[in-house]
C-alpha positions as YAML, in Angstrom:
chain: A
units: angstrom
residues:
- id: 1
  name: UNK
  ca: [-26.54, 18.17, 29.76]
- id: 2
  name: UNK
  ca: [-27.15, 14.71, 28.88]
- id: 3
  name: UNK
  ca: [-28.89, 15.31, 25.46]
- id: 4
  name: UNK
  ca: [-26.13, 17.90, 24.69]
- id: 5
  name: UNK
  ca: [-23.88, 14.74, 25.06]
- id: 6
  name: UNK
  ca: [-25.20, 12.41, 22.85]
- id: 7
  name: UNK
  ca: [-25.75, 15.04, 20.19]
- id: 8
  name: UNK
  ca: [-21.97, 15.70, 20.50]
- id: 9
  name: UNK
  ca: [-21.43, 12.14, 20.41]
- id: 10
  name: UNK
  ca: [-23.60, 11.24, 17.81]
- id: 11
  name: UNK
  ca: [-22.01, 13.77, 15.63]
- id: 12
  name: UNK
  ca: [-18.36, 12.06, 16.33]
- id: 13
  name: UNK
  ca: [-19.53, 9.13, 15.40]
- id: 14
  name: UNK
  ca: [-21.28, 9.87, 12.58]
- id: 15
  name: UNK
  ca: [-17.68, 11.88, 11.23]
- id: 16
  name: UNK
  ca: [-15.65, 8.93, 12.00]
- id: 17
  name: UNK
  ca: [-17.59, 6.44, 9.92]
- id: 18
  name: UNK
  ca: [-17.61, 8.93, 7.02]
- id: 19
  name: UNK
  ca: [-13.69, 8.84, 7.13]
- id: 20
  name: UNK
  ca: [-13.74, 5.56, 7.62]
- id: 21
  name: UNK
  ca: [-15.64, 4.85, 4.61]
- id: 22
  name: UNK
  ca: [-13.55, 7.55, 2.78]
- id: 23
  name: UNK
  ca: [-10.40, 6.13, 3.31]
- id: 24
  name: UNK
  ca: [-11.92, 2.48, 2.28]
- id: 25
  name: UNK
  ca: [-13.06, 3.88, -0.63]
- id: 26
  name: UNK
  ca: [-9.64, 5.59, -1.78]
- id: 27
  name: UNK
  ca: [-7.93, 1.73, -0.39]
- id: 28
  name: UNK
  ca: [-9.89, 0.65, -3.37]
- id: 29
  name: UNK
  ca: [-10.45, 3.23, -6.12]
- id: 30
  name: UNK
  ca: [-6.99, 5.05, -6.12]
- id: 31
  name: UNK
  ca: [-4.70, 4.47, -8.56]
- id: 32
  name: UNK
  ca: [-1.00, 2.98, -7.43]
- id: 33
  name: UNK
  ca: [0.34, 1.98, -4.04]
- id: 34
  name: UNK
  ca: [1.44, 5.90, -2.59]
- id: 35
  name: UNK
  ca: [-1.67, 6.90, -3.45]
- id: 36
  name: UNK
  ca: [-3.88, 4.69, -1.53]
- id: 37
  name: UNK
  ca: [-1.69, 4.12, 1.37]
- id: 38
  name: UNK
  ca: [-2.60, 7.94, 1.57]
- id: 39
  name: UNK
  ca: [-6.17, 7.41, 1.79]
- id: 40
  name: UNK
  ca: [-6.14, 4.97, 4.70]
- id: 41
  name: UNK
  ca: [-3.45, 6.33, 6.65]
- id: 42
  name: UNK
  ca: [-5.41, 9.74, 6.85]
- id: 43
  name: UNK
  ca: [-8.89, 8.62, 7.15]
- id: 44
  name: UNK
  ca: [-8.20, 6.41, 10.31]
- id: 45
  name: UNK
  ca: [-6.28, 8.94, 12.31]
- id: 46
  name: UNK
  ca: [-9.07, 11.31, 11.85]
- id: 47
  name: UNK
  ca: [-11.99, 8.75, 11.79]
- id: 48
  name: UNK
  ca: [-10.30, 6.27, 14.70]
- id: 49
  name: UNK
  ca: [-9.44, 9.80, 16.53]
- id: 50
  name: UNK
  ca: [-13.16, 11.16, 16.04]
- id: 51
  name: UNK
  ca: [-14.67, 7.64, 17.85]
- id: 52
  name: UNK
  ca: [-12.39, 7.86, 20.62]
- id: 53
  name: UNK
  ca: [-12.90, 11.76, 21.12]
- id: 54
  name: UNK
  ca: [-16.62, 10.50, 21.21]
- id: 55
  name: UNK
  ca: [-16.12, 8.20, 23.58]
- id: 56
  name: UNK
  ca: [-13.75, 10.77, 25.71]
- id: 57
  name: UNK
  ca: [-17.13, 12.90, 25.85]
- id: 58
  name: UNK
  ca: [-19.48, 9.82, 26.49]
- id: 59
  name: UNK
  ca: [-18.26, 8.21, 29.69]
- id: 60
  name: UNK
  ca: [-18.05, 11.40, 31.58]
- id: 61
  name: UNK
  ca: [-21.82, 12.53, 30.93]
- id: 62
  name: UNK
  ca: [-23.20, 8.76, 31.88]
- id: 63
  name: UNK
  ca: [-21.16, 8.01, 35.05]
- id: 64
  name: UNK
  ca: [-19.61, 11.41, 35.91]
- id: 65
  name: UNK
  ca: [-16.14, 10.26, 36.28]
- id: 66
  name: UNK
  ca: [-13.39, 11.02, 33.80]
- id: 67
  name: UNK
  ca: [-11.29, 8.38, 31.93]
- id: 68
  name: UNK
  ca: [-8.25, 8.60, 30.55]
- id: 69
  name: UNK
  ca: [-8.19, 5.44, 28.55]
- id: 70
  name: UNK
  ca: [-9.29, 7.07, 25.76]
- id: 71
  name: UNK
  ca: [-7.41, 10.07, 25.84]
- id: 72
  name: UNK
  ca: [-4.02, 8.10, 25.78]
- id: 73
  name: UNK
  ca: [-5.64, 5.64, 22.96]
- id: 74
  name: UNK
  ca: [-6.25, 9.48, 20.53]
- id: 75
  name: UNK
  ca: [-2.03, 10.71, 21.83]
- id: 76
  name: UNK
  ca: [-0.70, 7.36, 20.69]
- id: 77
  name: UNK
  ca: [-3.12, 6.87, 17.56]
- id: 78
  name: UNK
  ca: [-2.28, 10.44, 16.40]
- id: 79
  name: UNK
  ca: [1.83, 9.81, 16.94]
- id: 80
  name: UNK
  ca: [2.09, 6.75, 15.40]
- id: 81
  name: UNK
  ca: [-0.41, 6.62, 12.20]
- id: 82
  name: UNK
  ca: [1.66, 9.08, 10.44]
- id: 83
  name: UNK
  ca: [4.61, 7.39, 11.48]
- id: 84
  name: UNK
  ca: [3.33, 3.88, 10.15]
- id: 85
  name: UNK
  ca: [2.72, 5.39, 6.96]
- id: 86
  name: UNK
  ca: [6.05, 7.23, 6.12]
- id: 87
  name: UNK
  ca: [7.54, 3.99, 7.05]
- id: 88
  name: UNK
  ca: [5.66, 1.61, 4.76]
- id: 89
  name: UNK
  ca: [5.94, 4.50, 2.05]
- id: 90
  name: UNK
  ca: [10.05, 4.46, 2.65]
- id: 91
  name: UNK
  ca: [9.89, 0.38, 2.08]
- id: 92
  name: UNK
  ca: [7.42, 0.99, -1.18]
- id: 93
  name: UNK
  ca: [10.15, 3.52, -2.09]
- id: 94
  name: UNK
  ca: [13.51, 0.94, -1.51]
- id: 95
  name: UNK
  ca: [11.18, -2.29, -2.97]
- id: 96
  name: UNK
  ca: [9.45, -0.57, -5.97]
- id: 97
  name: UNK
  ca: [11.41, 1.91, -7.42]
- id: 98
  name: UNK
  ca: [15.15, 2.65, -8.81]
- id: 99
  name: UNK
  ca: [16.70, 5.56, -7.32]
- id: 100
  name: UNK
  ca: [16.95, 7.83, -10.94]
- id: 101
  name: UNK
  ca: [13.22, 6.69, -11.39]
- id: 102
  name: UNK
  ca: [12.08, 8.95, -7.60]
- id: 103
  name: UNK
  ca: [11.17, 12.54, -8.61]
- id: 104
  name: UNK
  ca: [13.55, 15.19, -6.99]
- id: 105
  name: UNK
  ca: [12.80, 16.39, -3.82]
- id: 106
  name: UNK
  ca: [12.99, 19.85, -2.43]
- id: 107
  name: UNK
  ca: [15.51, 22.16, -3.67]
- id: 108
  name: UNK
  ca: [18.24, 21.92, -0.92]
- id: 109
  name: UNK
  ca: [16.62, 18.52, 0.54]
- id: 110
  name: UNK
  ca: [17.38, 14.99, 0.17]
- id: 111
  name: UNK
  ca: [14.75, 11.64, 0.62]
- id: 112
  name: UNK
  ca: [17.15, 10.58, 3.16]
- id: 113
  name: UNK
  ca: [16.76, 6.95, 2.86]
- id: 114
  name: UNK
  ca: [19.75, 6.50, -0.35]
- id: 115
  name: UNK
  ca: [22.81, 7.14, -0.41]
- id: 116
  name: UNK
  ca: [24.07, 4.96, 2.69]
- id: 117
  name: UNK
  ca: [25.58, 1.46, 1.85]
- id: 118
  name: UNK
  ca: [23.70, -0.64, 3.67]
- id: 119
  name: UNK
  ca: [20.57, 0.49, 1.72]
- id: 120
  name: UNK
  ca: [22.25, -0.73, -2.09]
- id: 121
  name: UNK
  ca: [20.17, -2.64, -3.71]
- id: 122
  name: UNK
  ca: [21.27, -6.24, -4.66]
- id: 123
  name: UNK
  ca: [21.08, -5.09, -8.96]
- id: 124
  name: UNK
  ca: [22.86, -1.67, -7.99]
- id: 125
  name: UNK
  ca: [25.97, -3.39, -6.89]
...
């Protein structure tokens, strides 16, 4: 059961670093700021996720005892990463760029960060 283990292990690993070194690679070759907090964003929720699930399957085949460290460390990594980058994306969205100059959403949907007055922009008023 052991070697089972460490192949399983081995292959997590070895998936995590490749979307790790994805998501440095779009950081650096995409073209404007959207676009390669995409890349980074994605890549370490699965690569990040894919170590931890690694280690969630090491420690129990060396010492037999379950952990729950990592567990809890993939829950909060896979809640907030997302969440982190909508945010920052919001900000790029308020800092960069004039309301008429954001595509239209959705039919029947709204960006939901315009439109309240707190949120005017010093130029717009």
């Amino acid at each position: 059961m052991e070697f089972v283990g460490e192949i399983i292990v081995s292959i997590l690993l070895v998936v995590g670093g490749f979307f790790g070194l994805v998501g440095s690679y779009g950081l650096v070759k995409l073209p404007d700021q959207m676009t390669r907090l995409h890349a980074p964003t994605k890549s370490a929720t699965l690569g990040v996720g894919a170590v931890l699930m690694g280690s969630l399957v090491w420690y129990p085949t060396q010492t037999g005892q379950f952990t729950w460290h990592e567990l809890l460390i993939t829950l909060f990594l896979l809640l907030t990463a997302p969440v982190t980058g909508n945010v920052i994306a919001k900000a790029n969205m308020h800092i960069s760029w004039r309301p008429e100059e954001i595509p239209e959403p959705e039919k029947g949907k709204s960006w939901s960060t315009y439109g309240h007055p707190l949120l005017e922009r010093d130029d717009e008023k």
